[in-house]
C-alpha positions as CSV (number, residue, x, y, z in Angstrom):
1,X,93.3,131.0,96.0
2,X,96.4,133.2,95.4
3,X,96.7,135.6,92.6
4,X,99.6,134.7,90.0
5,X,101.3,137.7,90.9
6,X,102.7,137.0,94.3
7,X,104.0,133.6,92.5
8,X,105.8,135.6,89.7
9,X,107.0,137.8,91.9
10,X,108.5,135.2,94.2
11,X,110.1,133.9,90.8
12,X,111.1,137.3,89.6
13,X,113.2,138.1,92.7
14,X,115.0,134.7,93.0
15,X,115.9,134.9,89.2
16,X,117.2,138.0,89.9
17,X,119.0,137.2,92.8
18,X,117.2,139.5,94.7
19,X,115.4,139.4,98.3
20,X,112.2,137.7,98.0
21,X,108.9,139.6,98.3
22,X,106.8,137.3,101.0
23,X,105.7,134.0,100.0
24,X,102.4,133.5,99.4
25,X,100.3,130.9,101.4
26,X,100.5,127.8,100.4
27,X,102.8,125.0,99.6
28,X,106.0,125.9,97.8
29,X,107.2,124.1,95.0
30,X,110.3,125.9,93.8
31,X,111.9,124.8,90.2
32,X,115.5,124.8,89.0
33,X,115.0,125.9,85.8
34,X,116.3,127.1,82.8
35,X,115.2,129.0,79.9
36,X,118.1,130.1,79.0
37,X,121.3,128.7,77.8
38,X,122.3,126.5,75.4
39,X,119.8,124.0,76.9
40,X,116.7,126.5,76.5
41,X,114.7,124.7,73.7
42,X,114.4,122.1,75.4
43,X,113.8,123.5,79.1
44,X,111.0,125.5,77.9
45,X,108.2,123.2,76.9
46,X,109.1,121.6,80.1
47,X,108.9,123.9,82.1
48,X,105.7,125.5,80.9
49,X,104.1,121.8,81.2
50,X,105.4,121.6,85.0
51,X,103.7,125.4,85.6
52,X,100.6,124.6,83.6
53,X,99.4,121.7,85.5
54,X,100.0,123.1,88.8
55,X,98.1,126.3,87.2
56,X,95.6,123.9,86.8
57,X,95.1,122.1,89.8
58,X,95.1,125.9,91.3
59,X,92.3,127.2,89.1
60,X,90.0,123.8,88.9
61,X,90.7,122.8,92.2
62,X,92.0,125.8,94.4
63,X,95.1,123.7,94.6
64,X,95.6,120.5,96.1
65,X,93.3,119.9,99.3
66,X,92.3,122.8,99.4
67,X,95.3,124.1,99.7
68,X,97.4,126.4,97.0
69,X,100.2,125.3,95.1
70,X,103.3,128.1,95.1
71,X,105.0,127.1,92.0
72,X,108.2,129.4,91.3
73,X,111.1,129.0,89.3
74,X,114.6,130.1,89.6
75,X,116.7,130.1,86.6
76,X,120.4,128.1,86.8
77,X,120.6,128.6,83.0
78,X,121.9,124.8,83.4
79,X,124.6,126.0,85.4
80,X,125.8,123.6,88.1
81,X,127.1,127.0,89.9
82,X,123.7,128.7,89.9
83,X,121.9,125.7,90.4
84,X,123.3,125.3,94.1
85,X,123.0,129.1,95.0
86,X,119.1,128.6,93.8
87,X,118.7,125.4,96.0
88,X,120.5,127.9,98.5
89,X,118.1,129.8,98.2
90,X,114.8,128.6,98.1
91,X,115.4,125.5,100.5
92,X,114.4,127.3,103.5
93,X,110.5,127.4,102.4
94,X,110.4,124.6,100.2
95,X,109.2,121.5,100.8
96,X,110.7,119.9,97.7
97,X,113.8,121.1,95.3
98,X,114.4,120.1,91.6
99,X,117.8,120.4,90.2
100,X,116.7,120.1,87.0
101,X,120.9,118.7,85.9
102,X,122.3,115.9,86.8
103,X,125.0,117.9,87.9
104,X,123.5,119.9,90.1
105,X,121.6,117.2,91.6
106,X,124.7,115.4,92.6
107,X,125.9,118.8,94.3
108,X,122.5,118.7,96.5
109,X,122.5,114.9,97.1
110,X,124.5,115.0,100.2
111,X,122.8,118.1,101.2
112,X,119.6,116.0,101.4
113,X,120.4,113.9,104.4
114,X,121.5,117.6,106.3
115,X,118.4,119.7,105.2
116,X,116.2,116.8,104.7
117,X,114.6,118.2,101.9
118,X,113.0,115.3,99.1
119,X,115.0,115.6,95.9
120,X,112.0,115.1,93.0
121,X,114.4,114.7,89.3
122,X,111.8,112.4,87.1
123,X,114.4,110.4,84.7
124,X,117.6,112.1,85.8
125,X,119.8,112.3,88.0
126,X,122.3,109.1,89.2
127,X,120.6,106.1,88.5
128,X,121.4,104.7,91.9
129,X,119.3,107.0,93.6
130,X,116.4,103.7,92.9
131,X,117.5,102.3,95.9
132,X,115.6,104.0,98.8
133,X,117.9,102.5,101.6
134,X,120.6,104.5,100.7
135,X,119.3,107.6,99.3
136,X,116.7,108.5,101.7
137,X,115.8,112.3,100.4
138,X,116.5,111.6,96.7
139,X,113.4,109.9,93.7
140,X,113.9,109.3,89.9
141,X,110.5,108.6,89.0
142,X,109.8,107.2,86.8
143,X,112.2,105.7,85.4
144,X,116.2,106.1,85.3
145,X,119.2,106.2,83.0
146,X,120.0,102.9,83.8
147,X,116.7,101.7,83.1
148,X,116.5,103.4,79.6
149,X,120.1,101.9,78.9
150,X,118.6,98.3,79.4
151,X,115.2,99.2,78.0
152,X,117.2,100.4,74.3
153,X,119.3,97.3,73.9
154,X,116.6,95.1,74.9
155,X,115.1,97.4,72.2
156,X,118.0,96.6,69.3
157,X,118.4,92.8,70.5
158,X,115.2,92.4,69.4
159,X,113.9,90.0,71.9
160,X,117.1,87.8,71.5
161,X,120.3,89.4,73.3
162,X,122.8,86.7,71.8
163,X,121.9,88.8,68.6
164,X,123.9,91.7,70.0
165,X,126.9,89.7,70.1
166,X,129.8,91.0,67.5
167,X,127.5,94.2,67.0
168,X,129.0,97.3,67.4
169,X,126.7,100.7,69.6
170,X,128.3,103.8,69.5
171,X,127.7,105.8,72.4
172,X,127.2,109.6,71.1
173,X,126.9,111.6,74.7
174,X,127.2,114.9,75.8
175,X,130.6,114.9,77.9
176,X,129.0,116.4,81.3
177,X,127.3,114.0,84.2
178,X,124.4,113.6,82.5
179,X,126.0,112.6,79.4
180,X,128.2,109.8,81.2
181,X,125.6,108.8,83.4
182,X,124.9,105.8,81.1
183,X,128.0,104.4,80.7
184,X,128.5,101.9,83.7
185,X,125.4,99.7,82.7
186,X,126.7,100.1,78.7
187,X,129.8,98.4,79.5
188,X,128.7,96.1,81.9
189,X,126.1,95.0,79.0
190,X,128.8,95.2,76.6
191,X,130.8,92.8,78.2
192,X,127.5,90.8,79.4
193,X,126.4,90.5,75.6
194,X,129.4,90.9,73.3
195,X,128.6,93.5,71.8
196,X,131.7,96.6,71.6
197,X,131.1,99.9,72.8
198,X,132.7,102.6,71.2
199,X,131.9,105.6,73.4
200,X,131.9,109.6,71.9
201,X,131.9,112.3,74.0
202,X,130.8,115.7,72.8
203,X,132.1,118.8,74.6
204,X,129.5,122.0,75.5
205,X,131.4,123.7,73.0
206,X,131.2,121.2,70.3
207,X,127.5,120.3,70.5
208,X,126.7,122.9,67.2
209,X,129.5,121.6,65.4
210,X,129.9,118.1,65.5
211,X,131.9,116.9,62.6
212,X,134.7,115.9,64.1
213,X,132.5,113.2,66.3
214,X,130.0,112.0,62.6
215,X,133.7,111.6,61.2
216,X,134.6,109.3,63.7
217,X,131.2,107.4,63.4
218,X,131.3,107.0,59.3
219,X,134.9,105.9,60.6
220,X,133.9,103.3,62.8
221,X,130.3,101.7,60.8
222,X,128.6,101.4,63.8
223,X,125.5,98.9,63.7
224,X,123.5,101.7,65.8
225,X,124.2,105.2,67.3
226,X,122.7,105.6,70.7
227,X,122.4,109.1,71.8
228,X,122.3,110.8,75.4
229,X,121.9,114.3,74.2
230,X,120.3,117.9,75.6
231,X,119.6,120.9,74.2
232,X,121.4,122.2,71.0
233,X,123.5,118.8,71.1
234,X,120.3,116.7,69.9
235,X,119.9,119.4,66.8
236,X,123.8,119.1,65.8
237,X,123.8,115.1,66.2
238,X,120.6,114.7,64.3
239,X,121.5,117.7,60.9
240,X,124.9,115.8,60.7
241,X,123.4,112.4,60.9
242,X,121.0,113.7,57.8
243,X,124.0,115.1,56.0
244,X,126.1,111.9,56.1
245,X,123.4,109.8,55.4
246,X,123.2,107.6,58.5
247,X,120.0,105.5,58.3
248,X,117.9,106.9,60.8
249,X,116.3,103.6,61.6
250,X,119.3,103.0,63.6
251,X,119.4,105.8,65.6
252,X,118.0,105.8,68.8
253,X,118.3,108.7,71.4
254,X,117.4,108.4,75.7
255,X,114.0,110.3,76.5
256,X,115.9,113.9,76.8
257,X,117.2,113.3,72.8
258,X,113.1,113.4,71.6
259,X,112.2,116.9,71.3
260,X,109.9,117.6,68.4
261,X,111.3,120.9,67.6
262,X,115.1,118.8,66.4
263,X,113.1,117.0,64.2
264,X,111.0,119.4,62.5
265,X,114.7,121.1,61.9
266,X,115.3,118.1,59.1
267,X,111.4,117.0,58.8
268,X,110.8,114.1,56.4
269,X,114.5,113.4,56.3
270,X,114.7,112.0,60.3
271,X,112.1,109.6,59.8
272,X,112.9,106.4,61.4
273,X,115.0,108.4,64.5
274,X,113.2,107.2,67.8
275,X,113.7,107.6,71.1
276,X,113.0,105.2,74.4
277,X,110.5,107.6,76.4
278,X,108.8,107.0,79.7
279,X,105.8,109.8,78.7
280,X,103.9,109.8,75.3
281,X,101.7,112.8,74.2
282,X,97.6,111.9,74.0
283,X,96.0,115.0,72.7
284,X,92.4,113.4,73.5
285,X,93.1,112.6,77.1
286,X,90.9,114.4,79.4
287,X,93.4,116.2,81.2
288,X,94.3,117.9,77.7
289,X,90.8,119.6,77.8
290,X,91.6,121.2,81.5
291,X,94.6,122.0,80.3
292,X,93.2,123.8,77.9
293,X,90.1,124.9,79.6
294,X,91.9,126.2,82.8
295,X,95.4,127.6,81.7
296,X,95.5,128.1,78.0
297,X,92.3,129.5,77.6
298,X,92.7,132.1,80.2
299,X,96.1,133.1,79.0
300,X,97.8,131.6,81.5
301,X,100.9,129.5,79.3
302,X,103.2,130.6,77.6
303,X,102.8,127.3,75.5
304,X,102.0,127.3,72.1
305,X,101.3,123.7,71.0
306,X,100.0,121.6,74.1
307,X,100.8,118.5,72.1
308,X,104.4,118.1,71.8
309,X,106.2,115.3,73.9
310,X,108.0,117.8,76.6
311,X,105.1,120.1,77.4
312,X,103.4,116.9,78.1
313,X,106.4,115.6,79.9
314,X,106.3,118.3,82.2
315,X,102.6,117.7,83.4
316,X,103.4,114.2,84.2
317,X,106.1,115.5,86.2
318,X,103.7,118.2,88.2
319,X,101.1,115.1,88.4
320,X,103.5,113.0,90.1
321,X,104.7,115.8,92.5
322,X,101.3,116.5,93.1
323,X,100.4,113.2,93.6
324,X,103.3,113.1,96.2
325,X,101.6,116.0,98.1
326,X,98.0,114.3,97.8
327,X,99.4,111.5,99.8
328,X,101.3,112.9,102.5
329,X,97.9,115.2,103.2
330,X,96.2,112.4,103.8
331,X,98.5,110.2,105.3
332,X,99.1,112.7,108.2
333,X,95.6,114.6,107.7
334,X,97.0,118.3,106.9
335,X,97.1,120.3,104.6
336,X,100.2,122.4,103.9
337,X,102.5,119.4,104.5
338,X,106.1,119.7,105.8
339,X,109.5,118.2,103.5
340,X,109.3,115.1,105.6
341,X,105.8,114.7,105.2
342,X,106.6,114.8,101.4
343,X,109.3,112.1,101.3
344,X,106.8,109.6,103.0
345,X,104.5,110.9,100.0
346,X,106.8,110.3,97.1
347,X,107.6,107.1,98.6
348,X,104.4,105.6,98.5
349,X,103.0,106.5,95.2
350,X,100.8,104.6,93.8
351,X,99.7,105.0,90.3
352,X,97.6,102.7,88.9
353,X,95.5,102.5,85.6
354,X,92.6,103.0,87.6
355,X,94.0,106.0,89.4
356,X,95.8,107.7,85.9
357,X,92.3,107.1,84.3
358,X,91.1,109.0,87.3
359,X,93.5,111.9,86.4
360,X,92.6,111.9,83.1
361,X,96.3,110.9,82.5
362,X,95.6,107.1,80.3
363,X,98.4,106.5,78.7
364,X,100.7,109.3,79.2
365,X,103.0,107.7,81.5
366,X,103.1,103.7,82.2
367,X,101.4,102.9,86.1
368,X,104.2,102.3,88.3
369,X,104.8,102.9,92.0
370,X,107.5,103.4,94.5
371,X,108.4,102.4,98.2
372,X,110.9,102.6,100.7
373,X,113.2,100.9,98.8
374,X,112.7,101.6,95.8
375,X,112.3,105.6,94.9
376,X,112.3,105.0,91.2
377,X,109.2,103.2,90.5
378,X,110.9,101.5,87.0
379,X,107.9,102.0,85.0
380,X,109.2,101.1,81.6
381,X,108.7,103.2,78.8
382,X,107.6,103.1,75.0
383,X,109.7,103.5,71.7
384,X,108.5,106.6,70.1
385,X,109.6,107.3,66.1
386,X,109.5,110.3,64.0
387,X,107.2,109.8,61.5
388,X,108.4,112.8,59.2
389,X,106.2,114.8,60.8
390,X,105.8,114.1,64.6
391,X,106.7,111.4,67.2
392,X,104.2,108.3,67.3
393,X,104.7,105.2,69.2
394,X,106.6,102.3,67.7
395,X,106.7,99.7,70.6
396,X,104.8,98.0,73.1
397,X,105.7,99.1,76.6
398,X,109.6,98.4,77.1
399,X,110.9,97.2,80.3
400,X,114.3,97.3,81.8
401,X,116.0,94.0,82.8
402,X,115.9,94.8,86.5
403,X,117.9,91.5,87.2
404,X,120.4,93.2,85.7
405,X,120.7,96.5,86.6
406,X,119.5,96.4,89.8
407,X,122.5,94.8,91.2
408,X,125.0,97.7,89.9
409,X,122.6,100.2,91.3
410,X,122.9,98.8,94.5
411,X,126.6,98.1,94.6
412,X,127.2,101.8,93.4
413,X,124.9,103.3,96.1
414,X,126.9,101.7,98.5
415,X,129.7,102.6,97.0
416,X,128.8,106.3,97.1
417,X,127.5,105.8,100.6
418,X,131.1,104.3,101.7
419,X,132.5,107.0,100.1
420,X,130.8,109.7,101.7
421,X,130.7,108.3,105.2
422,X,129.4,108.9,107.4
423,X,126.2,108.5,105.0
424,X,123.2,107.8,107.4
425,X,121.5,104.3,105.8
426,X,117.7,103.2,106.3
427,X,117.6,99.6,107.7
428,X,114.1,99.7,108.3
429,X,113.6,99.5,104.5
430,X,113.1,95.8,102.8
């Protein structure tokens, strides 16, 4: 196995901007990341879940196969800019890139089909990049925007959506692609349902200050706020909606709005605030005890608290990668596996109960699995609710209305296709 040095530094020199020291043998996972930035608090925990379970399956394991896991990150700081001249950088070894911003990952898309590199952004990204057909290179595993759209106003109709009918959902959402990605499916529901949509952008330099936008809400008596927030955004949102006394009970955030460390900002006083998420913390699952055996234990983190909803985000997110790699190896019976070899990999996962109770993973992410045509895998999601204290689950599993969205994700992938022309299509897919 590889020492950590060589990995950090590979990372070192790329953050840096420098020329890279020689890789290390293995197979090279490079991250987008970013610790910095207005977007740091919640990048962090992620990121150090993503590097811990690879350090993991490195020091339990030797890696995957037999075969070491390079993990390295390069820091975009969130910056579309920087996020391109890291994918610049690191494609030429890597068999996988993630953006890590929605923006950035609509710069690489139409890099994909050229480089034919496998675009890995676990619930981001554009929400048309489900259908497989059309976006050969690119998976949203588990689950996308769209999907968490549909899966929170299934969520607020309650089981009957005539209910939503005369309601009115504001949309509170960070005015950058992520932020807007959303918006297609709310309108089409809108107008599906009856329900009015009263959309509120917030700009990168309002998202400490948000008065202007909790003015406009008290303004408008929305029945529910529904928040696609990041970073320091999700801390403003959530201290003004203490101040003016929204009820908290009806306000629900997308799985990037459900950071623990926003909600211990106001404690007692966000209790009720939930958010839809496709990964729920289990301290007592068996992979926690690696974790902790393997990487924490040997001072390998730079986690504090292992239980917190994005640390354990980010292993899911290594697991499915991994889980990628472990089937292209033995689908085409090597070991350090080439880019295409990886998109065959991420395109036939197949993770079952049986095989997350394998990983030690039960109930940290819903089974799902994907296929040619379908990169995303739609694996529903849960309803998690601060307590006052922490996040703890408040629904059964939650499943996007697929005869709904699915449509609009395959008219806009052909839209974007058509746009883009020529856009190379795969008809063999179903």
């Amino acid at each position: 196995m590889k020492t950590t040095v060589s990995k950090f530094a590979w990372a070192t020199a790329l953050c840096a901007g420098l020329a890279a020291p020689t890789l290390a043998e293995g197979i090279y996972v490079p991250n987008l990341s970013y610790r910095t930035g207005p977007f740091a608090s919640t990048g962090i925990p992620l990121m150090n879940g993503q590097a811990d379970y690879m350090a993991m399956l490195n020091a339990r394991d030797g890696g995957i196969g037999g075969v070491p896991i390079v993990f390295a990150e390069c820091e975009t700081g969130y910056s579309t800019e920087k996020g391109v001249e890291c994918y610049e950088r690191t494609k030429a070894d890597a068999v996988v890139t993630q953006p890590w911003s929605t923006g950035i990952t609509l710069q690489v898309l139409p890099k994909s089909n050229v480089d034919r590199i496998p675009i890995l952004a676990p619930g981001y990204g554009f929400s048309p990049m489900a259908d497989g057909k059309v976006f050969q290179w690119a998976f949203n595993t588990p689950a996308s925007y769209w999907d968490a759209a549909s899966m929170i106003i299934q969520f607020i109709a309650d089981g009957d959506m005539a209910s939503l009918s005369g309601k009115k959902i504001v949309l509170l959402h960070l005015d950058h692609p992520f932020g807007k990605e959303p918006i297609p499916v709310l309108e089409a529901m809108a107008e599906a349902y009856g329900f009015d949509l009263v959309l509120i952008p917030v700009g990168l330099k309002e998202m400490q200050n948000q008065s202007a936008q909790w003015l406009q809400i008290r303004r408008e008596r929305p029945d529910y706020v529904v928040m696609w927030g990041w970073g320091a955004m999700n801390t403003g949102a959530i201290t003004e909606a203490v101040k003016t006394r929204f009820p908290m009970e009806n306000f629900i955030g997308v799985w990037w709005s459900g950071h623990d460390d926003d909600l211990k900002l106001v404690g007692a006083d966000g209790k009720g605030y939930k958010s839809v998420s496709w990964s729920m913390p289990q301290p007592d699952a068996p992979l926690m005890a690696d974790i902790r055996t393997h990487v924490l234990d040997a001072n390998l983190s730079q986690q504090k608290d292992p239980n917190t909803v994005f640390y354990q985000r980010g292993l899911v997110i290594s697991m499915m990668l991994a889980e990628g790699i472990r089937a292209a190896q033995q689908e085409f019976g090597v070991g350090e596996i080439t880019p295409e070899q990886l998109r065959w990999g991420l395109e036939n996962l197949n993770l079952t109960a049986g095989r997350l109770e394998e990983l030690g993973m039960t109930g940290m992410v819903p089974p799902f699995s994907t296929s040619c045509s379908n990169h995303t895998g739609h694996s529903g999601g849960w309803m998690l609710e601060w307590d006052g204290e922490k996040f703890v689950q408040a629904s059964d599993l939650l499943n996007a209305d697929r005869a709904f969205v699915e449509p609009l994700e395959i008219a806009q992938a052909n839209e974007y296709a058509a746009a883009n022309a020529p856009w190379p299509v795969n008809e063999a897919c179903d």
